[in-house]
C-alpha positions, 0 to 999 in steps of 0.5 A: 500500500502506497503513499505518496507526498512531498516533503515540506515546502522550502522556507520561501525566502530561499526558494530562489536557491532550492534546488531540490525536491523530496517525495514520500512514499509510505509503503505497506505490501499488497494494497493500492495508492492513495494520494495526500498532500504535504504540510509545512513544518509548523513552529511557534509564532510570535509578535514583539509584544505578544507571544502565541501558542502554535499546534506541534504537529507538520507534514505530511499533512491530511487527505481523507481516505475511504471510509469502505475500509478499515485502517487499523493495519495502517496504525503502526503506533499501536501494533507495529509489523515491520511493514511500513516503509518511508521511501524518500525520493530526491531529485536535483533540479538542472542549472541552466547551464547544465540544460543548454550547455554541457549536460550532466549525466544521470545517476539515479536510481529512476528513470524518467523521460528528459523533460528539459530545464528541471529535474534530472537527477533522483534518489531514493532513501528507504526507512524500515519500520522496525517490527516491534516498535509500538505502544504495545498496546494489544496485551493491554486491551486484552487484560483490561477487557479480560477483567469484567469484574473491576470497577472503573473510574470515570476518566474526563480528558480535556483537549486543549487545542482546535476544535473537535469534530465531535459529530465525527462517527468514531468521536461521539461517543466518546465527547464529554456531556456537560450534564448540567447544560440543555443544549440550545436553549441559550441559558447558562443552566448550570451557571457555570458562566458558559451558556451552552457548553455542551461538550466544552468550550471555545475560548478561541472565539468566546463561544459555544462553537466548538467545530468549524471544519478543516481548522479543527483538524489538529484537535479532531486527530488529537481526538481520535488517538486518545478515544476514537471507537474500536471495533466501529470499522475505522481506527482504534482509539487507545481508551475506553470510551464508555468510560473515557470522555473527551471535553473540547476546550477549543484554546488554537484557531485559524488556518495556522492553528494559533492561540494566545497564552490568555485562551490556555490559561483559560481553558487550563481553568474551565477543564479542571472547574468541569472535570477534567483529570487528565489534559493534552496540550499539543501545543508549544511557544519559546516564550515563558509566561508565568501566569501559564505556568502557575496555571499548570503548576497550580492545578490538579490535573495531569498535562501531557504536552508536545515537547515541539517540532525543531527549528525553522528548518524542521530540525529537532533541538535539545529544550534543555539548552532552548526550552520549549513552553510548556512542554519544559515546564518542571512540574510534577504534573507534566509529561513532555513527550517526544515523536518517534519514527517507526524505525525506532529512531527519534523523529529528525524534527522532533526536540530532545532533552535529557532533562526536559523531555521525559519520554517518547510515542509514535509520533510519525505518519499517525493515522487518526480522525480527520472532520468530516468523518474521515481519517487523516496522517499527521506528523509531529510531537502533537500526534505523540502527545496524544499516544501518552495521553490516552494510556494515561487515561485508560490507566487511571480508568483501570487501576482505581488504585493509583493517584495522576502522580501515580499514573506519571511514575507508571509512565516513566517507569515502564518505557522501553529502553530504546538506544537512540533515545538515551541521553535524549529523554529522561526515561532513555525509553518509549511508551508501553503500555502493557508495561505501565497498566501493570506498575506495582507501586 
């Protein structure tokens, strides 16, 4: 199965110089191609005077599939075969002079018919999925839905991001019900200070709007990794959703999905007065503000937060030396979380920190819930953070046993060593599951 996309676009401003060009091939065996398009790697934004909080995911971007199949075998993440291949395909553009003067030879390894001034040269690189590097997620489901006798507890997961499309087959089941509100009646029933609050809030626009299609693209995927429906023919959510829910708390908007620290603050506040226990930021600025972090330091939930996607050209940095807010906060409450490739190595554009990150999740070419009812890949540090979160929640659903702090302990604990991310992370590991939902305390 073939998928194709170009890398991100060059900076513009040196467009004039690029001279090269990089497609993508996702590859499984046996199947047919589907196009999608690429995104630019997303970065932190700011003003002089006012810094703002950007979404941490990038490229490839976002194509609905079919929604005849189903696309539990594409999700690596949760059960990964050694099957997927990234092939990456690079081709030199000529000069003019090798066009209309001496001609260069041709060294690739594809050949294409000479099409004059452009491409002549291409280059494939294959990157292997390592069989084995997952979440190990498959004997955790199997234990949790063994047990039938144990209680449960009531799990409310807050996605501070974009909007979700909570209409979206795979999530309805799966959004928080303000139990204390009347949908549509245009009264703050439960006096809360938001009227019609349904499934959450938009702190974004100051309203009950929570979907407003493909700039909620970002949250809607968030979603679907942490509790879309398993079974319903689509992806597998990692938690439970009959006792996992999921509050909208809209904070990032536009086109390029941004927001301003003041919205976080306030949907960090409204989650926890609603709620929440658990709350997924992917989401990041280099900027500091004190009031966000007293916000996070103060609260009693558990954040689990995208430790951010590099530099402007897309290469990761170590947030030890340049922290990244507030993934780099130093809160017990907090989990940065860092992108893995399927071959085991940490993400090209992922940050790093021996100190400041504290472990890693699949996090490249995520396949999740797109609006409109579809599915979508997405890469970054933002489709990780949700792999974290989602374990989170459905440990601390399963062992009524332990405490958030507890849930965090079993987290780091756990990791599976992984060479390329020691000295990297502070657990040196990546997510597992199975591994976690068993933590003796």
């Amino acid at each position: 199965m073939k998928f194709y996309s170009k890398s991100p676009p060059p900076d513009r401003r040196h467009i004039p110089f690029c001279r090269q060009m990089t497609a993508v091939v996702l590859a499984f065996s046996m199947a047919a191609a589907c196009p999608f398009a690429a995104a630019a790697a997303e970065q932190s934004v700011f003003t002089a005077s006012i810094p703002q909080l950007r979404t941490q995911s990038i490229g490839p971007g976002m194509d609905n599939l079919s929604l005849g199949d189903s696309y539990a075998t594409y999700q690596w993440g949760l059960k990964n075969d050694g099957e997927f291949q990234l092939v990456q395909m690079t081709a030199s553009f000529r000069s003019l002079d090798s066009v209309y003067g001496a001609r260069k030879g041709r060294s690739a390894s594809i050949s294409l018919p000479d099409l004059g001034p452009g491409m002549i040269e291409y280059q494939s690189t294959v990157i292997q999925a390592e069989s084995g590097v997952d979440i190990n997620i498959l004997p955790a489901w199997k234990q949790y839905d063994a047990d039938t006798e144990s209680s449960r507890r009531q799990v409310t997961v807050a996605i501070i991001d974009t909007g979700i499309d909570y209409s979206h087959p795979e999530l309805q089941d799966a959004m928080w019900t303000n139990p204390g509100e009347i949908p549509g009646d245009g009264i703050d029933n439960d006096g809360n200070g938001y009227i019609d609050d349904i499934h959450g809030w938009n702190f974004y626009t100051g309203s009950a709007t929570l979907y407003s299609g493909t700039e909620d693209s970002h949250g809607t995927h968030t979603a679907g990794t942490i509790a879309a429906s398993r079974g319903s023919g689509g992806v597998a959510g990692i938690t439970d959703n009959q006792y996992v829910k999921l509050m909208s708390v809209k904070a990032l908007g536009g086109p390029l999905g941004i927001g301003s620290p003041e919205s976080v603050i306030q949907a960090i506040r409204y989650a926890e007065a609603n709620g929440a226990s658990i709350c997924n930021l992917s989401l990041g600025t280099s900027a500091y503000n004190e009031e966000l972090a007293a916000a996070i330091r103060d609260s009693g939930m558990l954040f689990v937060i995208a430790c951010g996607n590099g530099d402007a050209r897309g290469q990761g940095y170590d947030t030890d030396a340049s922290p990244i807010y507030p993934a780099s906060l130093p809160y017990d409450n907090v989990i940065s979380v860092a992108s893995l490739m399927f071959d085991g190595e940490l993400a090209a554009s992922s940050n790093y920190g021996a100190g400041t990150v504290d472990i890693a999740a699949p996090g490249s070419y995520i396949l999740s819930t797109a609006p409109g009812g579809g599915y979508a890949f997405m890469s970054g540090t933002s489709m990780a953070a949700p792999m974290v979160t989602g374990t989170a929640a459905m440990i601390y659903s399963f062992r009524t046993d332990l405490s958030l702090a507890d849930v965090k302990t079993a987290i780091l604990s756990s990791a599976k060593p992984m060479e390329s991310l020691a000295g990297k992370t502070v657990s040196g590991g990546m997510l597992d599951a199975y591994a976690a939902l068993n933590y003796t305390k």
